[in-house]
N, C-alpha and C positions, 0 to 999 in steps of 0.2 A: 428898954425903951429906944425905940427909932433915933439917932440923929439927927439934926436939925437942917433940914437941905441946904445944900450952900446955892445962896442964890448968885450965878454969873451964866456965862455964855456956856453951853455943852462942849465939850471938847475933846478930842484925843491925844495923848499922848504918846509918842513909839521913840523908845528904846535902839540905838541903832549903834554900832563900831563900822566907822571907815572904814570903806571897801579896802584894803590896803593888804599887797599878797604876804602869807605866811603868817597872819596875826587873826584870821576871819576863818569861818568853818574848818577848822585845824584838823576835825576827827574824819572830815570830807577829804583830807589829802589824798588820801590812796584814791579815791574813787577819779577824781578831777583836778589833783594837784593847787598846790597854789595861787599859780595866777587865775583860774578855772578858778577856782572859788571865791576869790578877791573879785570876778566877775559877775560869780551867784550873788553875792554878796550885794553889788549894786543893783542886782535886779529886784534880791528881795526888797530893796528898798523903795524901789521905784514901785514897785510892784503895790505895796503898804501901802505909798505916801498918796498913788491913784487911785485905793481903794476908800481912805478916811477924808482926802479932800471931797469926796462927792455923798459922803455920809455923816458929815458933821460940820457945823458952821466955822471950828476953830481947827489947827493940826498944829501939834507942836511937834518938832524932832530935834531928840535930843543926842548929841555927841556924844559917842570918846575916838579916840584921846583929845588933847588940847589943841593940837597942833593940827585936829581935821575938820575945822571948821570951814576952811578956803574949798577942800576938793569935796565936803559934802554941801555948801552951798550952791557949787557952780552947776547942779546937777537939781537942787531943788526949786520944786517951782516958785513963782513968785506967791506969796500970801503964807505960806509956810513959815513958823516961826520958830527960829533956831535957837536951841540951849547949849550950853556945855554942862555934859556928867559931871558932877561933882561928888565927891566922896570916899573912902577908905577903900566899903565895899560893895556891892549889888545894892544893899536895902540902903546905906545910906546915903548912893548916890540915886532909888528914888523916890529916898524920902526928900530928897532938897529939888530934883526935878518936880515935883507933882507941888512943892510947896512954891515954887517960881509959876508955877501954871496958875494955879490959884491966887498968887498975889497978882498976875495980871489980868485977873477977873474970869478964868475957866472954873467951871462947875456946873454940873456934874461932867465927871472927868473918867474915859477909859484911857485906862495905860496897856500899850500891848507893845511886842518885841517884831522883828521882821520872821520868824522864823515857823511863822505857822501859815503857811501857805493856801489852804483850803480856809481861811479867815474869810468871809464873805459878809458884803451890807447886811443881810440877815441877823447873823449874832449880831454885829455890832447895834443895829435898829434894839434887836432882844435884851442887847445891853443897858440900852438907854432905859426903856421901856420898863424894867426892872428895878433900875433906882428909881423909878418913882415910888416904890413903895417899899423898897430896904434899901439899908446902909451899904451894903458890898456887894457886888457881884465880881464872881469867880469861873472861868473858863477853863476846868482842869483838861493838862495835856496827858499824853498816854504814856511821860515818862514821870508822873507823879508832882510833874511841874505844874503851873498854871499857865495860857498863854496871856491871859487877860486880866486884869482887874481892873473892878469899876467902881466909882467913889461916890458915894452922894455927897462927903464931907470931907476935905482932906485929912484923913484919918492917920498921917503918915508915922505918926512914931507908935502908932497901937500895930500898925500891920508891916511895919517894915524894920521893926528892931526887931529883927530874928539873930540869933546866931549867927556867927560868921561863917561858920562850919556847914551852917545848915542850907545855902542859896549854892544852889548849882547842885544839888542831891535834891536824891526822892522821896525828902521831910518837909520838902517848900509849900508842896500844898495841906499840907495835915498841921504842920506850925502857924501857918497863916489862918485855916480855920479856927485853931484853937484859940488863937492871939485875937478874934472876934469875937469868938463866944466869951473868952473872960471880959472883954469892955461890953459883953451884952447887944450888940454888932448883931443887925440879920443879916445873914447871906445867901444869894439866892445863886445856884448854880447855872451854867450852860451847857449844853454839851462838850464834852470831849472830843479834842483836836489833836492828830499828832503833830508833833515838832521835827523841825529838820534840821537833825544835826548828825546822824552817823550815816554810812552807808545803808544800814537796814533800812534805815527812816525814806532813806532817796528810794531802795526798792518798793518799797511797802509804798509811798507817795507813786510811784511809777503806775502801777497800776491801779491808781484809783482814776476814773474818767475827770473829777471832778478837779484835778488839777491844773491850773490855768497852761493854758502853752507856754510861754513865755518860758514859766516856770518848768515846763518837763522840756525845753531845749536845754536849759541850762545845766540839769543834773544827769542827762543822759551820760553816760560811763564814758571815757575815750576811746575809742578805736585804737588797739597797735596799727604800727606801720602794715 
């Protein structure tokens, strides 16, 4: 049986770590090195943060670490509203964001990360559009992660108490389906997105037309001297 909608404002959630070099696209080093990617970094963000302010009445963006609330403020717009990550690890830092969104009256609620580039108002409209009539929706990415989930109900400790072991591997979307189907949870899926996080990810992204400028200035290879 469906869940019970939460009724508050629609809202988005994103996921984000301080542009800050040497701790942000780590597996991007060789391609763009550190500060270059402490760069990417800020763009994916901005990139995000101007795609869900103009697609959802609410945005929340949530930190890490503790200490980058000052130089991700100074950078977000105004009406944006800032969390700090909380928690051990991935799932229960959002299970305690998405349960702060919710205590401040968001619902229905998409959580998504900066790292999926080809994210457009479309999914996100197809997100919403979805929970009106199931409990979850699910954006599987192409490295068996998801980049998206959408909440009709803060469901946080049926879909985010996964293994610890298991978040950041290619069980994230198969455990979270499953961890649905036992609470009886419908899910409806989106298409599949890739994620940018390796080199291949930046070439395979390179040639796709549909990637924003912004975003193919930023990941283009460096030039030797």
């Amino acid at each position: 049986m469906n869940a019970t909608a939460h009724r508050g404002i629609p809202a988005i959630l994103i996921m984000a770590k301080e542009p800050r070099p040497s701790t942000v696209k780590t597996r991007l080093h060789p391609l763009r090195g550190p500060q270059r990617c402490a760069e990417l970094q800020a763009g994916l963000i901005r990139h995000t943060v101007e795609l869900t302010t103009v697609h959802a009445p609410r945005t929340y963006l949530a930190y890490a670490p503790a200490d980058g609330g000052d130089a991700i403020g100074t950078t977000t717009p105004a009406g944006v509203r800032l969390r700090l990550q909380r928690g051990e690890d991935l799932g229960g830092r959002l299970a305690a964001t998405v349960t702060d969104a919710s205590t401040d009256g968001a619902g229905p609620l998409l959580v998504i990360g900066t790292d999926a580039p080809l994210l457009t108002g479309d999914h996100l409209t197809a997100a919403f559009t979805a929970l009106e009539s199931h409990d979850v929706v699910l954006g599987p990415a192409l490295d068996s992660g998801y980049y998206l989930i959408g909440l009709r109900a803060p469901h946080t400790t049926t879909l985010f108490a996964l293994d610890a072991d298991v978040w950041s591997t290619d069980r994230v979307l198969t455990a979270t389906r499953r961890a649905a189907r036992r609470e009886g949870l419908s899910v409806e899926p989106l298409c599949p997105l890739r994620d940018l996080d390796t080199p291949a990810d930046a070439t395979a992204l390179l040639s796709d037309p549909a990637l924003p400028a912004p975003i193919t200035a930023l990941i283009q290879p460096v030039e030797g001297p």
